[in-house]
GUKOLMI-419204 format. One record per residue (C-alpha): residue in three letters; chain; y, z, x. Coordinates in steps of 0.2 Angstrom, whole numbers, plus 5000, padded with zeros to 4 digits. Layout:
BEGIN
residuo->ALA, cadena->A, v->Y, w->Z, u->X
...
This chain:
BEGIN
residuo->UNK, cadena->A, v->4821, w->4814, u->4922
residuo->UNK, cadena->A, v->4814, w->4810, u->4938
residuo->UNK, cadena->A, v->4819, w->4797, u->4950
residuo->UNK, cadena->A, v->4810, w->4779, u->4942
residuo->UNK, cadena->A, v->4813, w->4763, u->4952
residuo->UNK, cadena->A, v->4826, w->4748, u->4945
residuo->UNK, cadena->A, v->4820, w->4739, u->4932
residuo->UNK, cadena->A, v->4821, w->4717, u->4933
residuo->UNK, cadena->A, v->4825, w->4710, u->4919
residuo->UNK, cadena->A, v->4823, w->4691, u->4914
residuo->UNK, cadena->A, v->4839, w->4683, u->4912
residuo->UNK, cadena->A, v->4844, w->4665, u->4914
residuo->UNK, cadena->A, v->4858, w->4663, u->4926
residuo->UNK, cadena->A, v->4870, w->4647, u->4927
residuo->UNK, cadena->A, v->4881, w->4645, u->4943
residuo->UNK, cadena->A, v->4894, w->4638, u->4947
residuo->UNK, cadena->A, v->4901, w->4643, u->4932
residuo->UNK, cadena->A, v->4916, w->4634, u->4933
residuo->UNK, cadena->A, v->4930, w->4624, u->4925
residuo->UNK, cadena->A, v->4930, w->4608, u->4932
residuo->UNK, cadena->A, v->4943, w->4597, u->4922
residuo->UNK, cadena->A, v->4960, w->4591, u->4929
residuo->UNK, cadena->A, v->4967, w->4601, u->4943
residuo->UNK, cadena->A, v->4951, w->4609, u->4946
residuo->UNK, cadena->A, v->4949, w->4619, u->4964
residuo->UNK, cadena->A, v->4933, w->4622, u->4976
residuo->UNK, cadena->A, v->4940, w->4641, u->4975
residuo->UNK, cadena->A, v->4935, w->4650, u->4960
residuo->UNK, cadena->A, v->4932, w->4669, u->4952
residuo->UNK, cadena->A, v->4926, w->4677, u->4937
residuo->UNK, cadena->A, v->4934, w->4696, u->4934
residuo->UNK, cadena->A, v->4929, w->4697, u->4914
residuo->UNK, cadena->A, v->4919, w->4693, u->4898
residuo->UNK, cadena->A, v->4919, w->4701, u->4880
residuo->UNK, cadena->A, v->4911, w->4695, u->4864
residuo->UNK, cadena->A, v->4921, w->4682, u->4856
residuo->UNK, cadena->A, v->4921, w->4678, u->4833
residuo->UNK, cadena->A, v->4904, w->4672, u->4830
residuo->UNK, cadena->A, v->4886, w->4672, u->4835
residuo->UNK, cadena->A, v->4882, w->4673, u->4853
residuo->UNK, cadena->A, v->4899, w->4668, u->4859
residuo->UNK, cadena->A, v->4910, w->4675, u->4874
residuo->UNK, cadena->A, v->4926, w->4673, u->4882
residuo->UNK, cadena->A, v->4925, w->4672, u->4899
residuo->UNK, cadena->A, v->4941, w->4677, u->4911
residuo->UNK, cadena->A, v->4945, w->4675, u->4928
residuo->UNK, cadena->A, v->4953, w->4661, u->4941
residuo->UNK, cadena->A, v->4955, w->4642, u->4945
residuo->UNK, cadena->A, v->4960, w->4643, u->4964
residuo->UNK, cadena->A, v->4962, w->4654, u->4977
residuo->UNK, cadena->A, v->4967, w->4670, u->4970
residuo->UNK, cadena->A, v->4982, w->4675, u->4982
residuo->UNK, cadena->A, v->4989, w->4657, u->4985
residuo->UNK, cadena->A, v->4985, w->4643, u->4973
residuo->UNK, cadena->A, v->4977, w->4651, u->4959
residuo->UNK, cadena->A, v->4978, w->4649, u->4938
residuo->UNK, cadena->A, v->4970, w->4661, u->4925
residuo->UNK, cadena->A, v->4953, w->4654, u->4917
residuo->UNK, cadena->A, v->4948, w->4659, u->4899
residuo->UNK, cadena->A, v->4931, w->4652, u->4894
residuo->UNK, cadena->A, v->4927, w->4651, u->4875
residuo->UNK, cadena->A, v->4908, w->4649, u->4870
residuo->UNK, cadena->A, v->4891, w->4650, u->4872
residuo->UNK, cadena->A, v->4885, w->4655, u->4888
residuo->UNK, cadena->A, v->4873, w->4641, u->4893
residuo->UNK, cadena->A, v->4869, w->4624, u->4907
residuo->UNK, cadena->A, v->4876, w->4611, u->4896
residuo->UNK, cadena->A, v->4896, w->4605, u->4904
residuo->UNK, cadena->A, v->4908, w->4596, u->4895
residuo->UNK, cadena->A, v->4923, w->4586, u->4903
residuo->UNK, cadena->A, v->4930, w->4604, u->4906
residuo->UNK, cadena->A, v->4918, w->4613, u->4914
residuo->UNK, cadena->A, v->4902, w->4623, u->4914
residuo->UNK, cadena->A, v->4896, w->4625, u->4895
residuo->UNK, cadena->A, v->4896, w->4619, u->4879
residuo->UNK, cadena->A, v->4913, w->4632, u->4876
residuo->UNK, cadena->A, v->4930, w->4626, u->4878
residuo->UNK, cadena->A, v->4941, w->4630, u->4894
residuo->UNK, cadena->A, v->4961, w->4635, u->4895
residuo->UNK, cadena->A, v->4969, w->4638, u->4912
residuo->UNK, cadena->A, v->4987, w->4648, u->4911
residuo->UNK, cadena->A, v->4999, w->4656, u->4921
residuo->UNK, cadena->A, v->5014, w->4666, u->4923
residuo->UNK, cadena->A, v->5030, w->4662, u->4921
residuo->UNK, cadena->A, v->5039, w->4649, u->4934
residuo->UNK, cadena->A, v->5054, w->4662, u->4933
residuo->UNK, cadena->A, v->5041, w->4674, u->4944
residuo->UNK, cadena->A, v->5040, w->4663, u->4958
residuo->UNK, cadena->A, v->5021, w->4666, u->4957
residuo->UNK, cadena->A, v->5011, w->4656, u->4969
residuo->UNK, cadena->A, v->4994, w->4663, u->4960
residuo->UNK, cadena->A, v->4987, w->4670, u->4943
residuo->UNK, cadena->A, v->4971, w->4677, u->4938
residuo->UNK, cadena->A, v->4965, w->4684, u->4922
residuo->UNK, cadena->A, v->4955, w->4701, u->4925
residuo->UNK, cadena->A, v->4951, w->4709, u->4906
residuo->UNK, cadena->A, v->4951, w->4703, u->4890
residuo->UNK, cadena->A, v->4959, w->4713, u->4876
residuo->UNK, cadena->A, v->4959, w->4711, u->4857
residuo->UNK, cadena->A, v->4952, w->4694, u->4851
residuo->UNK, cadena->A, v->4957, w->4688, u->4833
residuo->UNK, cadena->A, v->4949, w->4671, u->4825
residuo->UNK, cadena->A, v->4957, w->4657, u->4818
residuo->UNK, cadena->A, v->4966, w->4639, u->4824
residuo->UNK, cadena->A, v->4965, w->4637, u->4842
residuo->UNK, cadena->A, v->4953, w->4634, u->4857
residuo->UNK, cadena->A, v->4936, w->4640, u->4854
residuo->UNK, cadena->A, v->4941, w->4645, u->4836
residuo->UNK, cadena->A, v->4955, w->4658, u->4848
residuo->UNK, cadena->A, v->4969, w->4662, u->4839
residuo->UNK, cadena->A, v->4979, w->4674, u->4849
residuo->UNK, cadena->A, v->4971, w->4683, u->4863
residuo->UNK, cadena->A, v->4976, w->4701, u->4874
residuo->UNK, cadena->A, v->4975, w->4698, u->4892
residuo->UNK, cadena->A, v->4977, w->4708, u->4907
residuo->UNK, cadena->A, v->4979, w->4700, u->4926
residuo->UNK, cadena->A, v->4986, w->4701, u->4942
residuo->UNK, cadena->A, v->4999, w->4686, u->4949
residuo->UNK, cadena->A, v->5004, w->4686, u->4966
residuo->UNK, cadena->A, v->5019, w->4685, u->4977
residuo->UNK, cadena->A, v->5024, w->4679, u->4995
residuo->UNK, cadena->A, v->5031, w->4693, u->5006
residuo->UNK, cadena->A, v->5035, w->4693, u->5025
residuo->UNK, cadena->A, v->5025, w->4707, u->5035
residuo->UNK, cadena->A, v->5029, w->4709, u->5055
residuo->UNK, cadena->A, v->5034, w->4690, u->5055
residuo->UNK, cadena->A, v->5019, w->4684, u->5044
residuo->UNK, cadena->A, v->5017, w->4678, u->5027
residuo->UNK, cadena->A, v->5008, w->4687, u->5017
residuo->UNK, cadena->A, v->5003, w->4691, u->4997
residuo->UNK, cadena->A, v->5007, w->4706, u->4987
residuo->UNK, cadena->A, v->4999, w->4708, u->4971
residuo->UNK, cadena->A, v->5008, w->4711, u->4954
residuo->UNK, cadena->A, v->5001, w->4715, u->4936
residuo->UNK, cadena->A, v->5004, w->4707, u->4919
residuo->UNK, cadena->A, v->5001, w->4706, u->4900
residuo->UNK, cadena->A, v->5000, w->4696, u->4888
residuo->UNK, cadena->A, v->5000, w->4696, u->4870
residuo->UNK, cadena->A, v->5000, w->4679, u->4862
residuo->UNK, cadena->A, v->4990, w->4662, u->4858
residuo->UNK, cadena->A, v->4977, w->4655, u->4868
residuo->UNK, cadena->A, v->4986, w->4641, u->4877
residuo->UNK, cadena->A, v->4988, w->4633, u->4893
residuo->UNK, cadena->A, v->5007, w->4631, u->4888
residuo->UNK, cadena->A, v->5009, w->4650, u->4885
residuo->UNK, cadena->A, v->5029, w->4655, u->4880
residuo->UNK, cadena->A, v->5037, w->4666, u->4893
residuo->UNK, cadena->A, v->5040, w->4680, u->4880
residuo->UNK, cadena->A, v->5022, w->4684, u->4876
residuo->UNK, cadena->A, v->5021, w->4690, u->4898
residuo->UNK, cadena->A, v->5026, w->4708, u->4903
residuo->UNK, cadena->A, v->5025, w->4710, u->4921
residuo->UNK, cadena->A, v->5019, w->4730, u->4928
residuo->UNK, cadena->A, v->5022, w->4734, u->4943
residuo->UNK, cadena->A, v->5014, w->4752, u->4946
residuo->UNK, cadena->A, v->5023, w->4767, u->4953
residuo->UNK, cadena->A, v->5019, w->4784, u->4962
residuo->UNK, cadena->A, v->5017, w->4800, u->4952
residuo->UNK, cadena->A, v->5034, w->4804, u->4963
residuo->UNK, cadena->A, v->5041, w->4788, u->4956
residuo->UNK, cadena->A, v->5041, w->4779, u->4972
residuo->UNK, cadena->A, v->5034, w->4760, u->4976
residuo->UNK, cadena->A, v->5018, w->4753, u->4977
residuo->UNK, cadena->A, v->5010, w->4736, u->4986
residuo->UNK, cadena->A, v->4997, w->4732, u->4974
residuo->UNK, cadena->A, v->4995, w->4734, u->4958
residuo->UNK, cadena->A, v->4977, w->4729, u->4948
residuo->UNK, cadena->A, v->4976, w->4728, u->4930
residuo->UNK, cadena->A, v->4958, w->4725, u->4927
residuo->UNK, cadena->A, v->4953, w->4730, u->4909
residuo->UNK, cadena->A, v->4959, w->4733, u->4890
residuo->UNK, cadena->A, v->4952, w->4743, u->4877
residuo->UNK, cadena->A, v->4964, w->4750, u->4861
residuo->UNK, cadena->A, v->4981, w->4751, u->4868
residuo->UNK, cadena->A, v->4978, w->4757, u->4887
residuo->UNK, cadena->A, v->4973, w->4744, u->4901
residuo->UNK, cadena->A, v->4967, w->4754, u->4917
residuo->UNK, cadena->A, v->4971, w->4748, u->4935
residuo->UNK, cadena->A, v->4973, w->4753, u->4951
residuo->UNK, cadena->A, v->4987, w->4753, u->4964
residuo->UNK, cadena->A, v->4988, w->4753, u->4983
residuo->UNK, cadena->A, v->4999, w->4760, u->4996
residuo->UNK, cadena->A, v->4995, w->4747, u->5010
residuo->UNK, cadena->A, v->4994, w->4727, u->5007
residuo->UNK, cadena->A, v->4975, w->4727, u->5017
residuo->UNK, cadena->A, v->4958, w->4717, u->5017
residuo->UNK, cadena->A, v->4952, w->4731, u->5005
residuo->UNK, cadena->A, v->4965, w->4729, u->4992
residuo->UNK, cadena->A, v->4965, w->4711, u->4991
residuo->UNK, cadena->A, v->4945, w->4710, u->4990
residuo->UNK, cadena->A, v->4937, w->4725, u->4980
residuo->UNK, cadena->A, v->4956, w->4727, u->4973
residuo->UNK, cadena->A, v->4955, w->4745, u->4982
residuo->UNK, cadena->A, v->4957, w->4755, u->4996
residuo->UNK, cadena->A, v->4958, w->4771, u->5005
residuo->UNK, cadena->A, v->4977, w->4775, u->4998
residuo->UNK, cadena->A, v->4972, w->4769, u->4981
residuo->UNK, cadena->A, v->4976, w->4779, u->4964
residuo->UNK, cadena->A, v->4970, w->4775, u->4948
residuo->UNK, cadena->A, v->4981, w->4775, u->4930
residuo->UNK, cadena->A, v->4984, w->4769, u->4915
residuo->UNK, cadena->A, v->4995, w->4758, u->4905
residuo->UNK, cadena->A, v->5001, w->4761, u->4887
residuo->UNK, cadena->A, v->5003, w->4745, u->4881
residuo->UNK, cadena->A, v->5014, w->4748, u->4866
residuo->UNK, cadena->A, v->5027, w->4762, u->4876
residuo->UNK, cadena->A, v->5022, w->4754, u->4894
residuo->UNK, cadena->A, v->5023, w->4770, u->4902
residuo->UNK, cadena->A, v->5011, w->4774, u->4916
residuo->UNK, cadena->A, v->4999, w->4789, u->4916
residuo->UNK, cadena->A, v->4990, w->4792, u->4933
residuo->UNK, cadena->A, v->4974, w->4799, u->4931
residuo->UNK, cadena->A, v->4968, w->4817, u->4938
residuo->UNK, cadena->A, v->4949, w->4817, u->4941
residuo->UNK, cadena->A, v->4939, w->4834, u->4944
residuo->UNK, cadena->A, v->4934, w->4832, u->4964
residuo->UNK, cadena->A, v->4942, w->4831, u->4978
residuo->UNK, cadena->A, v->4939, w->4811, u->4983
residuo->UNK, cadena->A, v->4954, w->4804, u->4991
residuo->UNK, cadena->A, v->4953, w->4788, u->4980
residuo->UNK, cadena->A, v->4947, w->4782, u->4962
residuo->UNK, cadena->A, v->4947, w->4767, u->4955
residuo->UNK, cadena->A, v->4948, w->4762, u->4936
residuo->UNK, cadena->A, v->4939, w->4745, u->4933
residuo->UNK, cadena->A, v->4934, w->4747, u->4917
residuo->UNK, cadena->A, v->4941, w->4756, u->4900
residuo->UNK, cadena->A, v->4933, w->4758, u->4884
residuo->UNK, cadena->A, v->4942, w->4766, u->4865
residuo->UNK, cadena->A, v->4930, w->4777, u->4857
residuo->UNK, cadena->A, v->4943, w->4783, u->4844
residuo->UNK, cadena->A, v->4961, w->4788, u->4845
residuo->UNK, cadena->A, v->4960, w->4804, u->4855
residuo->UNK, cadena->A, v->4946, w->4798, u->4868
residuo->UNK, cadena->A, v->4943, w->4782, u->4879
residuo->UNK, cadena->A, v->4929, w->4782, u->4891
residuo->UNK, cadena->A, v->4936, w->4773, u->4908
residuo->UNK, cadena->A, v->4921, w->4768, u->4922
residuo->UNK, cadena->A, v->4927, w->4764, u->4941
residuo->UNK, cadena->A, v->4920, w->4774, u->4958
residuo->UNK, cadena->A, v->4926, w->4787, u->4970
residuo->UNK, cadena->A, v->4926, w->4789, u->4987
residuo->UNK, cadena->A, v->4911, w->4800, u->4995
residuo->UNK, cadena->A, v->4915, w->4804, u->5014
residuo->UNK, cadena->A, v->4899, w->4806, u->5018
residuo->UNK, cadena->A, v->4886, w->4802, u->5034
residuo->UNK, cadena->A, v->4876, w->4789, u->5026
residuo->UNK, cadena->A, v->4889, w->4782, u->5016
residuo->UNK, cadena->A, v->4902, w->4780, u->5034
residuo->UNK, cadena->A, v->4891, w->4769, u->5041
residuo->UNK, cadena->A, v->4894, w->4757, u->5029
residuo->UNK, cadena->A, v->4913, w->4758, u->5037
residuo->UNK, cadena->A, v->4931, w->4759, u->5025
residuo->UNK, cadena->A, v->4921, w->4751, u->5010
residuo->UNK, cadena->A, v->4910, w->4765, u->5010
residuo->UNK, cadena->A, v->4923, w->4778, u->5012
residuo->UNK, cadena->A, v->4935, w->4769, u->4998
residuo->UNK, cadena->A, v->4919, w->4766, u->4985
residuo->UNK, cadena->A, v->4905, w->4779, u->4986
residuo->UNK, cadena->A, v->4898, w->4785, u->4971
residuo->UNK, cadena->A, v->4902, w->4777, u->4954
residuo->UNK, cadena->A, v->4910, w->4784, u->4941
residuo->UNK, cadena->A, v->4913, w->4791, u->4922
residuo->UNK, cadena->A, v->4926, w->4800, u->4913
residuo->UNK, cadena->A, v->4933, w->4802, u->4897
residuo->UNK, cadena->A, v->4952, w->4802, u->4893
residuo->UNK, cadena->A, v->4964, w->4809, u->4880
residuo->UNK, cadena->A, v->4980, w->4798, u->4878
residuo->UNK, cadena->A, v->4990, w->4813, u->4872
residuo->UNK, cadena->A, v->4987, w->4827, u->4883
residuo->UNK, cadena->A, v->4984, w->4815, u->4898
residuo->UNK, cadena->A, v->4969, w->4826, u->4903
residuo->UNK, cadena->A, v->4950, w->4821, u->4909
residuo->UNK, cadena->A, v->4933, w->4828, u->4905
residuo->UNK, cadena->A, v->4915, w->4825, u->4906
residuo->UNK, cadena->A, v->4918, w->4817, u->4924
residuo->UNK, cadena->A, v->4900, w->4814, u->4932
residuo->UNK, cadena->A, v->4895, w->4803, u->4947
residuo->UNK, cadena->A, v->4881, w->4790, u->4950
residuo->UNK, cadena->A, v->4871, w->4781, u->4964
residuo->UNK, cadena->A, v->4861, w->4768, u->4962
residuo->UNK, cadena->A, v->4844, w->4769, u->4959
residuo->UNK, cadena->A, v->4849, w->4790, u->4957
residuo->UNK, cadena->A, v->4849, w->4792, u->4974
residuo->UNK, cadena->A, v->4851, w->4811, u->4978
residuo->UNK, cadena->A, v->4858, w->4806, u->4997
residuo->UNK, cadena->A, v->4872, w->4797, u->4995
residuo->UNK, cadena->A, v->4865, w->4780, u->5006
residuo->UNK, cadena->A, v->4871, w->4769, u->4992
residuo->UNK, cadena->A, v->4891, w->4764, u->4989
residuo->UNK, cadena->A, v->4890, w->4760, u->4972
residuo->UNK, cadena->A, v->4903, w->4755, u->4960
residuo->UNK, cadena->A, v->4905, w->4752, u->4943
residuo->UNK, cadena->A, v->4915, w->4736, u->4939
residuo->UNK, cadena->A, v->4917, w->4739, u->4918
residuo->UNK, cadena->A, v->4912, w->4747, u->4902
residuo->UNK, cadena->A, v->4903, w->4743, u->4889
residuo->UNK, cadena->A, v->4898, w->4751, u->4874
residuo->UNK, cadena->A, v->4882, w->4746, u->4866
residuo->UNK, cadena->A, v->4879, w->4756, u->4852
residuo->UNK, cadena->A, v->4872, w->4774, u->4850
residuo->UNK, cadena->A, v->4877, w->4785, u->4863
residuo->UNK, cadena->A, v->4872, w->4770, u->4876
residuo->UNK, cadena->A, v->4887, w->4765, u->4888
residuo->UNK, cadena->A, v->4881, w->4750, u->4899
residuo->UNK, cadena->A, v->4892, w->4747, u->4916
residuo->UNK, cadena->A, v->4890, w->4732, u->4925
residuo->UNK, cadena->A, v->4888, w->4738, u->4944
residuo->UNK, cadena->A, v->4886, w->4736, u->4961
residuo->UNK, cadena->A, v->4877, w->4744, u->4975
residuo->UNK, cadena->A, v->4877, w->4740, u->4994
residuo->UNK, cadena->A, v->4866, w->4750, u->5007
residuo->UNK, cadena->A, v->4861, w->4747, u->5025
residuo->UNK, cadena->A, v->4844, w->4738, u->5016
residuo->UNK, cadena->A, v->4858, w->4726, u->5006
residuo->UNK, cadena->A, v->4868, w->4722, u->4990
residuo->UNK, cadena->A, v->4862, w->4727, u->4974
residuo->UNK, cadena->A, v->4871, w->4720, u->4956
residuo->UNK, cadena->A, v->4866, w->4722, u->4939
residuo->UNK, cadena->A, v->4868, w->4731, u->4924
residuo->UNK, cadena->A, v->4867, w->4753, u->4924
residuo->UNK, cadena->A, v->4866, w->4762, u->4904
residuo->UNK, cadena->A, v->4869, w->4778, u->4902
residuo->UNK, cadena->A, v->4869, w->4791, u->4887
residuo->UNK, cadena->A, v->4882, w->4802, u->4878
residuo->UNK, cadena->A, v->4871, w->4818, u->4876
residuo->UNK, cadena->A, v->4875, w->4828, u->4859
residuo->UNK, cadena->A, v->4888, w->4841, u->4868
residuo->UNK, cadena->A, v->4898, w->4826, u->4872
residuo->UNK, cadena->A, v->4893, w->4824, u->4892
residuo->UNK, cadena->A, v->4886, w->4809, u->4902
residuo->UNK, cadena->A, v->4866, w->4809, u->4906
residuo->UNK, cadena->A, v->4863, w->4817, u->4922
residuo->UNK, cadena->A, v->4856, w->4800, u->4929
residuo->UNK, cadena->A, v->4858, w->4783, u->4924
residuo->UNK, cadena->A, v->4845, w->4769, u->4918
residuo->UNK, cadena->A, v->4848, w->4753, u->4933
residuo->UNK, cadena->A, v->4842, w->4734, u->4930
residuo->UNK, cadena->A, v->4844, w->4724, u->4944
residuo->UNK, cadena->A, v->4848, w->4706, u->4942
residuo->UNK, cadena->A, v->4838, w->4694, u->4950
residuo->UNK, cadena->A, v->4843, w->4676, u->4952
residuo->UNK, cadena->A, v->4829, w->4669, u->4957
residuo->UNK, cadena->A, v->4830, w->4650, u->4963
residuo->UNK, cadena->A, v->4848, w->4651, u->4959
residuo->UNK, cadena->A, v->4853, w->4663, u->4972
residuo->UNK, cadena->A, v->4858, w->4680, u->4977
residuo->UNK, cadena->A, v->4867, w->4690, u->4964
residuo->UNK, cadena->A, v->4883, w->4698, u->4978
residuo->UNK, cadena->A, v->4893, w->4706, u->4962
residuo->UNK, cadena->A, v->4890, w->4710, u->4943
residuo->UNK, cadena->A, v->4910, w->4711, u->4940
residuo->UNK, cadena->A, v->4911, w->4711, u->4922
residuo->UNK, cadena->A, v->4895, w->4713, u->4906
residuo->UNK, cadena->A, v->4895, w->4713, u->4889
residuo->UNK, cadena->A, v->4880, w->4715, u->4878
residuo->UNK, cadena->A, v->4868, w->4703, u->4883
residuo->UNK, cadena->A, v->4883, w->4693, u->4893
residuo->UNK, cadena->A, v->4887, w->4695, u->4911
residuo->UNK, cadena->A, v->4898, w->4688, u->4926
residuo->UNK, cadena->A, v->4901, w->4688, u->4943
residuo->UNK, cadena->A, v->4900, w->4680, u->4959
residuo->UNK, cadena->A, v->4882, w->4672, u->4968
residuo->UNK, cadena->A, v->4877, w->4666, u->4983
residuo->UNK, cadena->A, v->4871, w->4649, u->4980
residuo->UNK, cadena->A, v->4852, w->4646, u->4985
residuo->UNK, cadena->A, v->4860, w->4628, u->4992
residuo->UNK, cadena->A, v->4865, w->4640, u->5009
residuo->UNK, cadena->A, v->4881, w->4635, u->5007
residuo->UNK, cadena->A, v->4896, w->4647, u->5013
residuo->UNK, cadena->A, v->4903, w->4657, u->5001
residuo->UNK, cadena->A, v->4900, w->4662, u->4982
residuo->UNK, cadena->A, v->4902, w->4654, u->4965
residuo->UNK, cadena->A, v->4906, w->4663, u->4949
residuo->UNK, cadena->A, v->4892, w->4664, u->4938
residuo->UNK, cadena->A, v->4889, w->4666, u->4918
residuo->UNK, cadena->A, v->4870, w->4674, u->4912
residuo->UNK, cadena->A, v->4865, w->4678, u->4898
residuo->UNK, cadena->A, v->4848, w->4692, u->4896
residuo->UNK, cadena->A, v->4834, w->4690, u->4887
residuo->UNK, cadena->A, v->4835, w->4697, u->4869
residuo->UNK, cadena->A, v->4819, w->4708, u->4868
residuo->UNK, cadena->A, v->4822, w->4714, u->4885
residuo->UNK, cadena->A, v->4839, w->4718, u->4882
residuo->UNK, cadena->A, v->4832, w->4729, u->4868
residuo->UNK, cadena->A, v->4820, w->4739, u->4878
residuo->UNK, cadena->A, v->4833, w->4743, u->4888
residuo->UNK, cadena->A, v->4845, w->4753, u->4878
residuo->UNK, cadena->A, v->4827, w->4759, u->4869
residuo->UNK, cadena->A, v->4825, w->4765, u->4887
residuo->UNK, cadena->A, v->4841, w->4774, u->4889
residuo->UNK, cadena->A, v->4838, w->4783, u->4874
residuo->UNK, cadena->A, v->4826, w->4795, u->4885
residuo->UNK, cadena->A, v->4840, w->4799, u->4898
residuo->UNK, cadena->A, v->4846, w->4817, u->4898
């Protein structure tokens, strides 16, 4: 398949996403969505607050649309929750759903999985500074969660020794897949990585750890996103580093996140295959970093992977498919669509995507500093001609 331009597809974009009810903040992220019980619904995760110092988990339960309530953006229903007090937490923040089951409780939630980081003070050379811890959470969704429904993970080294910072970003089966870092740096705290990073797993039911072996020879990989396809094999979608001309320009973010990536898993032998690397746009020299933020599987052979792309020309988020060819390996290249804002503003992340749902962060057409989270929702019929598309990757 030859090199074909992105493709922009028509999608309504709503920002600042938000919740906005009683003890809201000016500081806000959005790190995860899944489809939620019942026709075009979604839960929505991510943080009330600065996400180091003042932070609280958000969960979002609805449709993704303009209308607010007292709560906050959409017509959905909003729940803030964090870590035990006993943790001495100053910040929460809610990276990927898990299982969702229906029944009494907000949004028609009955209980919820949920993986997150929290933070914690530490002193470094005579300066405060924030490490960052993972937990889970099994229970009811509730901003009064019990303190037995938490598990804290802190990850270790394949020699058993300490980590900084641990990342748990995303939950599929009985595995979450994270990331940990060696030094507490602007790269960990930001793009939750970093030149020392590692990637692994987390069995949920045994809690043991399992670093992942990739086949290349990067210095760091990431595991943002993680996806069950049966017992024996999940697919997890991250990035690797690509020391590369082009890509050092773009300085340690380049080396730390180069090419994104794809890679099957076996829980019982602990083993990878069918690794294979992508640039945006199937650019052949390596003058994009590109990254993959999550996993989705939409159906017949089509994984889609919310990503995002950055180049001297500028950033680059949206939405990359790609097809599980009959001997079980990825397409060689990988269908892009590129998200464009239009009078809302400039698209700076795709962190999370599922189905026609997606969330990240925006550059507000306002020209005010900073970004907002964002919720947006793609346009049915085009949303079908895309995965009708990927169906010709090989």
């Amino acid at each position: 398949m030859a090199q074909q331009p992105t493709i922009l597809s028509p999608a309504e974009f709503y920002s600042p996403f938000v919740y906005t009810g009683t003890g809201a903040s000016s500081e806000n992220g959005a790190q995860g969505i899944k489809q939620a019980p019942g026709r075009n619904r979604y839960v929505i995760t991510g943080t009330s607050g600065n996400i180091t110092s003042e932070g609280q988990g958000s969960v979002y339960v609805g449709r993704i649309n303009g209308s607010s309530t007292s709560q906050g953006s959409g017509s959905g229903t909003w729940v803030l929750m964090d870590v035990p007090e006993s943790w001495n937490a100053p910040s929460s923040s809610i990276y990927g759903p898990g299982a969702i089951k229906a029944g009494q409780g907000p949004g028609g939630i009955r209980s919820i999985q949920l993986a997150g980081t929290y933070s914690q003070p530490v002193n470094v050379d005579g300066e405060e500074a924030y490490i960052t811890r993972g937990f889970l959470y099994k229970g009811p969704l509730t901003s009064n969660p019990e303190d037995q429904n938490f598990t804290p993970f802190t990850a270790k080294r394949p020699d058993g020794g300490p980590t900084t910072d641990t990342f748990l970003h995303s939950w599929s089966g009985r595995l979450v897949a994270g990331n940990y870092t060696l030094t507490n740096s602007f790269l960990a705290l930001t793009l939750n990585t970093g030149l020392d990073s590692s990637a692994f797993v987390v069995d949920t039911v045994t809690g043991e750890q399992h670093n992942l072996t990739y086949q290349d020879t990067s210095t760091s990989h990431t595991a943002f996103g993680i996806w069950k396809n049966n017992k024996t094999n999940y697919t997890i979608a991250g990035g690797r580093s690509v020391i590369d001309p082009a890509v050092k320009k773009l300085g340690s973010m380049g080396e730390a996140l180069g090419a994104a990536t794809l890679v099957d898993y076996d829980p019982i032998t602990g083993k990878t295959s069918n690794q294979r690397s992508y640039q945006y746009n199937n650019d052949k020299d390596n003058t994009y970093v590109t990254h993959f933020e999550g996993i989705f599987y939409a159906g017949k052979g089509i994984y889609q992977m919310p990503f995002t792309a950055a180049s001297s020309e500028g950033e680059f988020a949206g939405t990359a498919y790609v097809k599980r060819r009959k001997n079980g390996r990825f397409s060689r290249e990988a269908l892009w669509s590129t998200f464009d804002a239009g009078s809302e503003g400039t698209i700076a992340s795709n962190d999370s995507s599922a189905g026609r749902g997606n969330t990240g962060l925006i550059s507000p057409a306002s020209g005010d500093d900073g970004v907002v989270p964002y919720a947006s929702i793609l346009n049915g019929s085009s949303y079908r001609d895309l995965l009708s598309a990927a169906q010709d990757l090989r």
